[in-house]
N, C-alpha and C positions, 0 to 999 in steps of 0.2 A: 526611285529605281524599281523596276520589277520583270519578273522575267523575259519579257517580252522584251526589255531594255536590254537584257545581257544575252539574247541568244541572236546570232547573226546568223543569216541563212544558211554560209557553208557551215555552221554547225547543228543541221537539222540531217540526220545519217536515217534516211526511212527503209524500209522493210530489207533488213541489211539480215544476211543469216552467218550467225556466227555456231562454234560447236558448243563451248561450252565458256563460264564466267572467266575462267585467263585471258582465254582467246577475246574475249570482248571489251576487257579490261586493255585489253594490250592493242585493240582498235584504236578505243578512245584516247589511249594515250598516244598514238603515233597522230590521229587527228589532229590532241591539242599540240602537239608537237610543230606541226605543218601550219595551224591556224594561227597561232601565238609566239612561236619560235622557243618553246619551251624545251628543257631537254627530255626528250621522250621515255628516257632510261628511269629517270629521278622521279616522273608522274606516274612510270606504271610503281617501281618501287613504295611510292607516297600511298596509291591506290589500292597494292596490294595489304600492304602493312593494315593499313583502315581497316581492310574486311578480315585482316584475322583477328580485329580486334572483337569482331563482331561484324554480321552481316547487315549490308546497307537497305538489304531486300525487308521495305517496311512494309507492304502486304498487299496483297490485292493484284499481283505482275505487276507491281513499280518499286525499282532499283533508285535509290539517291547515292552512286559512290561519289565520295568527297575527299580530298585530301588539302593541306596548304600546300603552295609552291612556289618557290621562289621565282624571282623576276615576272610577277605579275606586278601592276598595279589595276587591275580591277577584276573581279569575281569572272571567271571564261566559264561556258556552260553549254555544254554539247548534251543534245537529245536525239537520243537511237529508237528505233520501234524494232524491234524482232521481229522476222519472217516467220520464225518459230520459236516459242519461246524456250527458255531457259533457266535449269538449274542454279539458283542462286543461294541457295540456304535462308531465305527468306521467312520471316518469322511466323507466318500462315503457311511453309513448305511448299505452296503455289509458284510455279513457274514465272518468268519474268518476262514481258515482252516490251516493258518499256521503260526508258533507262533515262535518268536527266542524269551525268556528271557535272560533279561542279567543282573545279579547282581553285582554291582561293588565295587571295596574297597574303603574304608568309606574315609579313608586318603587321595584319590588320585582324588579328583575331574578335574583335568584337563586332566585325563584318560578318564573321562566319555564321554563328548564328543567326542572323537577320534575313541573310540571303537562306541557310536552309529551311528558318521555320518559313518564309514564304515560302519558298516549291514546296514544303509538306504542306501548308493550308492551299495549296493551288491545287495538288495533286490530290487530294482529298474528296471534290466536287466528285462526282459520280460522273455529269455528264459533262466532265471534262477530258475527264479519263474515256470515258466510251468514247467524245470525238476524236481526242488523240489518238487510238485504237485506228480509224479509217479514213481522216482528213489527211488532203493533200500540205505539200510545203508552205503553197500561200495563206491557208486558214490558220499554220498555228499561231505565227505572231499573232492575228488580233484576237485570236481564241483563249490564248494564254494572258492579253492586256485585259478581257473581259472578268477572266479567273481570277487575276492578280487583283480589280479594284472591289471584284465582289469577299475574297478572303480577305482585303484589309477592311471591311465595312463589317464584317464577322470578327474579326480583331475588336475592332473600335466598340462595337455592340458586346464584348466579353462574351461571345459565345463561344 
């Protein structure tokens, strides 16, 4: 399974302008809401709580919020680009312009990790992140299939 696996087209939100990280939080949730039948209340609640835990903004303009939720059975992952970026409290202070959410099922906590450390070694590449910045909807899927075999071959290599 790899990103490219879990993101479906309607979950590709491109140069969408939102104000500020509620309001964006509270996008993604009404998306997984409508794409998954999820209750949209409970994902933003899940999504909010995460980020006071600590912000998801791991550096460079890329946001990973994550939270569990119930009635999934399999990891839902919505990807935004920002028209402009955005304040995210992010641990380099740098604005965010690109956002994977990933909500995962409630039962499966040793999914969670799996699935995040992939998007962080995918999101990692350089020139993944720059495509992702000005590719259209049809290049991410096999952009993100390219990124995900090369971060598991950097996995496998312990780099």
């Amino acid at each position: 399974m790899t990103l490219s696996d879990l993101i479906r087209p309607e979950g590709l939100l491109l140069d969408i302008e939102v104000a500020d990280k509620p309001a964006l939080l509270d996008l993604l949730a009404e998306h997984a809401a409508r794409l998954w039948g999820v209750d949209k209340g409970k994902a933003l609640s899940k999504l909010t709580k995460r980020e006071a835990l600590g912000s998801t903004g791991v550096g460079g303009g890329i946001a990973l919020p994550h939270a569990p939720c119930a009635n999934l059975d399999a990891p839902a992952l919505i990807f935004a680009r920002l028209k402009t970026p955005i304040r995210f409290q992010a641990v380099d202070e740098r604005k965010v312009d690109l956002v994977l959410m990933l909500l995962l099922p409630q039962d499966n906590p040793a999914q969670h990790l799996s699935v995040l450390s992939m998007a962080a070694r995918v999101l990692r590449q350089e020139d993944v992140v720059k495509a992702l910045r000005t590719c259209d909807a049809d290049a991410i899927p096999s952009l993100l299939q390219r990124a995900a075999v090369a971060a598991d071959q950097e996995r496998r290599d312990g780099l």
